[in-house]
C-alpha positions as CSV (number, residue, x, y, z in Angstrom):
1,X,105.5,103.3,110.4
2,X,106.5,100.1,111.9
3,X,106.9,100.4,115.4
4,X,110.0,97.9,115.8
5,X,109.8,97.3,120.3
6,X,106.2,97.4,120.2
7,X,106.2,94.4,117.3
8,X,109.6,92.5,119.2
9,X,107.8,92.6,122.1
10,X,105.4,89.2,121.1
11,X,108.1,87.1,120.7
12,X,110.1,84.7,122.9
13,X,113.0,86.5,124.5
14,X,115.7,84.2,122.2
15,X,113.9,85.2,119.0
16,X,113.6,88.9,119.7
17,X,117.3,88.9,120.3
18,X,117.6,87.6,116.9
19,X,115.2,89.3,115.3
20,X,116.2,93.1,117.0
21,X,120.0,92.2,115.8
22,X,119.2,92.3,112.2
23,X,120.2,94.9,110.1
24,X,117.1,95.8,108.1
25,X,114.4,98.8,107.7
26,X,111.4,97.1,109.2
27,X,109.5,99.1,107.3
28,X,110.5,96.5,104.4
29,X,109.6,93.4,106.2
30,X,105.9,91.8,105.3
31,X,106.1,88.0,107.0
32,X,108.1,86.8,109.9
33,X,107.2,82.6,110.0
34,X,107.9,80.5,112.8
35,X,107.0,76.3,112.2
36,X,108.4,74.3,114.9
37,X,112.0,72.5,114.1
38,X,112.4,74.3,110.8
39,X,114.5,77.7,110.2
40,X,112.6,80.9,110.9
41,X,111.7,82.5,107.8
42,X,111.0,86.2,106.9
43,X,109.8,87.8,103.8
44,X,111.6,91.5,103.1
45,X,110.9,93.4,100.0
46,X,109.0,90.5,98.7
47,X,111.8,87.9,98.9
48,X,112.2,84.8,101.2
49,X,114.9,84.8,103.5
50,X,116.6,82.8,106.1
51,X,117.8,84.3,109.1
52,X,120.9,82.3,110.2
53,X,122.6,82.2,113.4
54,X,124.8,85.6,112.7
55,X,121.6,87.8,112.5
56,X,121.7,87.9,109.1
57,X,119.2,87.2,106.0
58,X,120.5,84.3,104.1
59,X,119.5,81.7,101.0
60,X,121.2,79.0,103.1
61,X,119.3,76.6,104.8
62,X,122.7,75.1,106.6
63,X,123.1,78.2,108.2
64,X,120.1,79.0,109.8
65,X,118.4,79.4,112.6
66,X,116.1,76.6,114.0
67,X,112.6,77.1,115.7
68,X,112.2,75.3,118.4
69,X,108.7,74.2,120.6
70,X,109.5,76.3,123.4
71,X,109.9,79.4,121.3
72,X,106.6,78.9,120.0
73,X,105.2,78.1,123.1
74,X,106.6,81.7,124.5
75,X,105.8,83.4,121.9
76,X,102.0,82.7,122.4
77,X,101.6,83.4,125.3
78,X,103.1,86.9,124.9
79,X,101.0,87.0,122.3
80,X,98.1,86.4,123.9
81,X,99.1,88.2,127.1
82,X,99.4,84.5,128.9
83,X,95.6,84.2,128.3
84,X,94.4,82.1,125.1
85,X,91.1,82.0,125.9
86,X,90.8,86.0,126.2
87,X,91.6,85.6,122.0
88,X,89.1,82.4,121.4
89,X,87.0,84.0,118.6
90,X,89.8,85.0,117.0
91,X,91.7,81.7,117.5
92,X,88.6,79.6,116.3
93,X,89.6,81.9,113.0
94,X,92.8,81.2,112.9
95,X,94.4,84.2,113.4
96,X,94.9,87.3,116.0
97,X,95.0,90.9,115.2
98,X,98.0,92.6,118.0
99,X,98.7,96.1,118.5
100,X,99.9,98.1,115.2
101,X,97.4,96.1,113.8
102,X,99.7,92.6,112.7
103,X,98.1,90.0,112.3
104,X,99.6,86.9,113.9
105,X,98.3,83.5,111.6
106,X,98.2,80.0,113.7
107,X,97.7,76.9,112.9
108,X,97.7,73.8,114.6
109,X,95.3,70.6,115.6
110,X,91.9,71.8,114.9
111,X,89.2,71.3,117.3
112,X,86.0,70.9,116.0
113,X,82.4,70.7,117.8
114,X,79.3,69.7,115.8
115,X,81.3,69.9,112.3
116,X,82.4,73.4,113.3
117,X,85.6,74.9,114.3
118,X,85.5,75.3,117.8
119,X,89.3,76.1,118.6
120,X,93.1,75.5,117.5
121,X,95.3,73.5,120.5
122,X,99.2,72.3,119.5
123,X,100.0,75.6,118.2
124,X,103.1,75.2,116.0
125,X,102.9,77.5,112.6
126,X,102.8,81.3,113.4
127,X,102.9,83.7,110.8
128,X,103.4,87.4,111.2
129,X,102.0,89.3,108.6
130,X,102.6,93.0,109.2
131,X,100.7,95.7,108.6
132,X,101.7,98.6,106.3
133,X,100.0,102.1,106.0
134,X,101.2,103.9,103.2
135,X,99.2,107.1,103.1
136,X,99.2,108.3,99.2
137,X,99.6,105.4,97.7
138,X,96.1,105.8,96.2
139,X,96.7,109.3,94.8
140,X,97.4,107.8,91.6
141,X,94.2,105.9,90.9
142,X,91.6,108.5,93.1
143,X,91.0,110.6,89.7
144,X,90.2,107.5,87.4
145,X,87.0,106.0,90.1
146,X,85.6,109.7,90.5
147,X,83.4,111.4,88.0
148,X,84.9,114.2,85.9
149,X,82.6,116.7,88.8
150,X,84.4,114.4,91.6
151,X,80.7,113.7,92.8
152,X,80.0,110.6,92.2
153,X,82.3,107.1,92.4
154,X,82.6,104.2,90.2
155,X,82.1,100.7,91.1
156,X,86.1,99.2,91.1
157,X,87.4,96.1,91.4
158,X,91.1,95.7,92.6
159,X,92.9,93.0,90.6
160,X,95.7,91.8,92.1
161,X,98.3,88.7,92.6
162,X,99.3,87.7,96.1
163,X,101.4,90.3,97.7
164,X,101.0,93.4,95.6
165,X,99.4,95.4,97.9
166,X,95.9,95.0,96.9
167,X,94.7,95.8,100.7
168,X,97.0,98.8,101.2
169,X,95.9,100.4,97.9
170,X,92.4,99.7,99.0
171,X,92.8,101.5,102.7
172,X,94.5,104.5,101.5
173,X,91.5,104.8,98.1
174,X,89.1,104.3,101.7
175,X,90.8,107.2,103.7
176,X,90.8,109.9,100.6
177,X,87.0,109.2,100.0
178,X,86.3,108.9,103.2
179,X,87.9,112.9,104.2
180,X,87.3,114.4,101.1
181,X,90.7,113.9,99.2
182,X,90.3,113.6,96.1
183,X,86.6,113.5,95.4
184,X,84.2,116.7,95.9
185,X,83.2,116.2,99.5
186,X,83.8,113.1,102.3
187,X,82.1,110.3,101.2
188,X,80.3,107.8,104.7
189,X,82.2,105.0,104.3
190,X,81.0,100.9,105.5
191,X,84.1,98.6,106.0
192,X,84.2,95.0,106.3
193,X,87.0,93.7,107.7
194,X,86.8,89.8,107.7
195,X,90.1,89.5,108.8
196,X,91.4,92.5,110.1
197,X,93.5,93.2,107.5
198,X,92.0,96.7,106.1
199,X,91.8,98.7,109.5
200,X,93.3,96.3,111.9
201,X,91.0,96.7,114.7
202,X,92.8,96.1,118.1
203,X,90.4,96.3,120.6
204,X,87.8,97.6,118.7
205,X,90.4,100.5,117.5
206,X,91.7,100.9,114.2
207,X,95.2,100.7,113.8
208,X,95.1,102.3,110.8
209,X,93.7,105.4,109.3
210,X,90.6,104.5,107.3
211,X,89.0,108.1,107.1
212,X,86.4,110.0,109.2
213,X,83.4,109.2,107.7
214,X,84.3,105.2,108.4
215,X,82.4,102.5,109.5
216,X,83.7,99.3,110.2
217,X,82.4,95.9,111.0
218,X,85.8,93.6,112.3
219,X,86.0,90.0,111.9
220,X,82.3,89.5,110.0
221,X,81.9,87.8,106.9
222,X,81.8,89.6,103.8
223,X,78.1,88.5,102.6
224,X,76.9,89.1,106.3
225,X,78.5,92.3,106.6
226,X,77.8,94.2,103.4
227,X,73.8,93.6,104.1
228,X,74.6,94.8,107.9
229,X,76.1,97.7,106.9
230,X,73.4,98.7,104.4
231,X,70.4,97.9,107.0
232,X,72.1,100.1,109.9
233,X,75.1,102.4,109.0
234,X,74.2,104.2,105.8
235,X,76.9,103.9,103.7
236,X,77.2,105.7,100.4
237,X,80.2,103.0,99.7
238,X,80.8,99.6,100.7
239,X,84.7,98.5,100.8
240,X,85.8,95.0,101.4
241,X,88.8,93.0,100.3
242,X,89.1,89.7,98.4
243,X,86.0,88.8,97.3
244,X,85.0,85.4,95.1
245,X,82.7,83.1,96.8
246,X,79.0,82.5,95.7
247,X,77.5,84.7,98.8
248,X,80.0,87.5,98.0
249,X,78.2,88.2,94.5
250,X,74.6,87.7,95.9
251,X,75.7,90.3,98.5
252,X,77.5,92.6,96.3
253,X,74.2,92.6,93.8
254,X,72.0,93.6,97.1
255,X,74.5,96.4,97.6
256,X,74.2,97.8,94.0
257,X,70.2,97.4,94.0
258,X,70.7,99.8,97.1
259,X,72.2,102.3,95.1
260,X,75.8,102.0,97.5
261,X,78.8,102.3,95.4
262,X,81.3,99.5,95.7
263,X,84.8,99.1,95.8
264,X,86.5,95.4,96.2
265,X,89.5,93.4,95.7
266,X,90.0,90.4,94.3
267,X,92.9,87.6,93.3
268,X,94.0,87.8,89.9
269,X,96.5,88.7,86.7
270,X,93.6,90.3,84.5
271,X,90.6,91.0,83.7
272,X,90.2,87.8,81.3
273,X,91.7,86.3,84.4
274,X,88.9,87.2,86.6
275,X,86.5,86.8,83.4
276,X,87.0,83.5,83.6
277,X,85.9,82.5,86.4
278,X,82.5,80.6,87.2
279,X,80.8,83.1,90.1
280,X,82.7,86.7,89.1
281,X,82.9,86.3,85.4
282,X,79.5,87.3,84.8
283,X,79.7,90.6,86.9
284,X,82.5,91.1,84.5
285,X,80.3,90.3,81.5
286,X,77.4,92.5,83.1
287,X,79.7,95.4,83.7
288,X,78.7,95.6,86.9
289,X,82.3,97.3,87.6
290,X,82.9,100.4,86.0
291,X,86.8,100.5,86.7
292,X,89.2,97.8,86.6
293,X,92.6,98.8,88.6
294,X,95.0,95.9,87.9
295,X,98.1,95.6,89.6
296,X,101.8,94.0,89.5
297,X,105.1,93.5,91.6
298,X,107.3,93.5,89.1
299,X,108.9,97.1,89.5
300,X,107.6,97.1,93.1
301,X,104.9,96.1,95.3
302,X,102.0,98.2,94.9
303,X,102.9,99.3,91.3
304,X,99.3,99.7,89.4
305,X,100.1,98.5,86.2
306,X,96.9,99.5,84.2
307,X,92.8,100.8,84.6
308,X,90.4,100.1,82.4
309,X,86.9,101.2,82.4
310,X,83.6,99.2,81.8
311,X,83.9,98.6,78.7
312,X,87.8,97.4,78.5
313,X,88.7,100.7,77.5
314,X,92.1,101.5,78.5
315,X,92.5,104.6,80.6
316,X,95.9,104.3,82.2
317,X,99.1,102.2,81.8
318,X,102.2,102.5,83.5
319,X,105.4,102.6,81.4
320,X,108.1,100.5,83.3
């Protein structure tokens, strides 16, 4: 749940009057965008809004309220507790993870030092992205990536469009194997977290419930952190979010020559979607995944539409 003082508190003092004086379940709202001189912007139950100058969401630009450079200005530094340079790793990756585990997205004048991104000054895009926990939202899909004993787990791949709720599923299917739910006994657990999106580690704390047989490396790239996890922590499953790029797969294939289970997300519509393209297509060919959870937003975010095993085989379909 959505702790609505605790999240107003990072803003300027003009925007969290406007913000607190809007009558809406926070639990609803995913983005809250600020750009300098343009109308602040919210998404709620996956539609783009303007909130206008009567605290109210609205599909008119004319009557909405403008962001100015001061508000941004304030808002950063409650942010980052008046010190920017406490939050420079984080900065140099262009986002910061606050309390509740939100995760603020900046953007700005790059700074770069020997063709690498040493920091972000001029601050003047932030983008709220907030962080839902919906416990049982995986009890749907648990049975299909277990064994018929509930001993072993399948390797799955998430498929999912932007803002579907790829990442939620994926925490709450990490918290039942993780304790047990589901699945014949808890399952150790190896997290990577590249942007603090799955558990939302504020100050090395998770914000969210991941399990208690979790391990989770924050803010480390995916290809780095999978072989990390492997060499130190154990894991009998390796979960990570949004995979695609060319070290990804070469990670992913050391993972399964290590005999760790896999679950991942990725963008996409479908299988042939995925299937088509260059680096994953031919994990799909391989079938290296043995369960396929596809997803939609259709009905509502988080709806998994279909699952489908190795083989195409359709195992479930939901009937909107």
């Amino acid at each position: 749940m959505i702790k609505k003082d605790e999240l107003l508190r990072i803003f300027s003092v003009q925007l969290r009057n406007v913000l607190s004086r809007l009558n809406l379940n926070f639990g609803n709202l995913q983005e809250i965008r600020l750009r300098i001189n343009t109308p602040l912007m919210v998404i709620y139950d996956n539609r783009e809004y303007f909130v206008s100058m009567k605290y109210e969401l609205t599909d008119r630009i004319q009557d909405a309220y403008m962001i100015t450079k001061n508000e941004i200005r304030e808002t950063m530094e409650y942010i980052s507790n008046y010190s920017l340079y406490a939050f420079e790793d984080e900065i140099r990756q262009g986002f910061i993870t606050i309390q509740g585990g939100h995760r603020v997205g900046i953007a700005g004048k790059v700074i770069l030092e020997d063709n690498r991104i040493k920091s972000i000054k001029h601050i003047s895009f932030i983008n709220v992205r907030l962080s839902h926990q919906v416990k049982g939202c995986a009890d749907l899909v648990v049975p299909y990536i277990a064994s018929d004993d509930k001993k072993n787990i399948f390797h799955t791949l998430i498929i999912s469009p932007p803002r579907c709720g790829k990442t939620t599923l994926l925490r709450d299917i990490i918290r039942h194997l993780s304790n047990g739910e589901g699945v014949a006994e808890g399952i150790t657990v190896g997290v990577v977290d590249e942007r603090s999106e799955i558990a939302a580690c504020y100050m090395g704390i998770p914000q969210n419930e991941l399990g208690i047989r979790t391990d989770i490396l924050d803010c480390c790239p995916k290809a780095d952190g999978m072989m990390m996890l492997i060499r130190s922590m154990s894991p009998q499953i390796i979960a990570v979010d949004e995979i695609g790029s060319r070290e990804d797969i070469e990670a992913i294939e050391y993972v399964i020559n290590c005999g760790c289970k896999l679950v991942a997300t990725v963008h996409g519509s479908s299988i042939d979607d995925i299937k088509s393209k260059p680096i994953l297509g031919r994990l799909v060919r391989e079938k290296i995944f043995e369960r396929y959870i596809v997803m939609d937003n259709r009905k509502s975010i988080g709806l998994v539409e279909e699952i489908y095993d190795a083989r195409g085989t359709l195992l479930y379909k939901d009937n909107y």
